[in-house]
N, C-alpha and C positions, 0 to 999 in steps of 0.2 A: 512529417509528423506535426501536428496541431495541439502545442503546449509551450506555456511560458516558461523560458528558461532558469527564469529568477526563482518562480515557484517549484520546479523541479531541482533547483540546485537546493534551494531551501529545505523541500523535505529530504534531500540525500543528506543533508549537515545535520538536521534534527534527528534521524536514523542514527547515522555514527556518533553523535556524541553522547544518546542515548546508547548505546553497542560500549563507547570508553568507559560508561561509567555503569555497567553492567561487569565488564573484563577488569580490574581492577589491577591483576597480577597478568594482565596478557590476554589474550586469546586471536581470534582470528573473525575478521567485517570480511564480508566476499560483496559485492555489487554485481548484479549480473542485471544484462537484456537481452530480448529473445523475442524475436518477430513472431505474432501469432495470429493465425488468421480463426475468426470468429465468424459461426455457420449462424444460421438463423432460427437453429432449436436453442444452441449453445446463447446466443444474444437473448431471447425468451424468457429464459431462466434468472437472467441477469439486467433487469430494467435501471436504468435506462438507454442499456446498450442495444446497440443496431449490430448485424453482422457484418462484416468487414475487417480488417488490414489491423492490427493494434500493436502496440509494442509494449509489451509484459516488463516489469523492471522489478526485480527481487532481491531484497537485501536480508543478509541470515547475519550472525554472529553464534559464537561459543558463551555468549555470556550464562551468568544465573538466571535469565531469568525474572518473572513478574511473581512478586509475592500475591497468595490468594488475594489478598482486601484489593489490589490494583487487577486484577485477573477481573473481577467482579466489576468494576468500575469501566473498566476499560470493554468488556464484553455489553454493558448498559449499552457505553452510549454507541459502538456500531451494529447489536440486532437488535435493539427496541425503535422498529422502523418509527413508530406514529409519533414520539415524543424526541427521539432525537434527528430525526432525517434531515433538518435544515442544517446538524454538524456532521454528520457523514461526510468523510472524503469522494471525492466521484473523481479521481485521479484516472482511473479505467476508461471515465467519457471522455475526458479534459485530451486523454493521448491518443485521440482517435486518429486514423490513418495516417499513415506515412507517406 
């Protein structure tokens, strides 16, 4: 796999401790990975991905949740491709092949 581990440990810590401070009274962080091979319609659809080998990494929690005004904000800056694309995570390209 072809990713820095600093930056990958980084955003798993920024994840949970957004998840603790979500869960206040408890709840429950799951981390999961999951080998996924990506075909060349599926890559298409998904620029700048190529098709090949990738490793899916999915973090859920129980928490509350994003209040609407952060829903809003938060949804700006990853589909408003033309004005935010140089802040986009490309996390998806960065984990390419295993």
């Amino acid at each position: 796999m072809k990713a820095d581990p600093g930056q990958i440990e980084q955003v798993i810590l920024n994840l949970a401790l957004n998840a603790r401070d979500a869960m206040p009274n408890g709840g429950k962080l799951t981390v999961m990975t999951l080998n996924v091979a990506m075909t060349q319609d599926e890559a298409i659809q998904r620029p700048p991905m190529t098709s090949g080998d990738y490793v899916l990494l999915s973090v859920t929690d129980t928490g509350h949740g994003m209040d609407e005004a952060t829903k809003i904000i938060s949804s700006s800056l990853f589909h408003n491709q033309s004005r935010w694309q140089r802040y986009r995570p490309r996390l998806g390209h960065r984990l390419r092949r295993r």
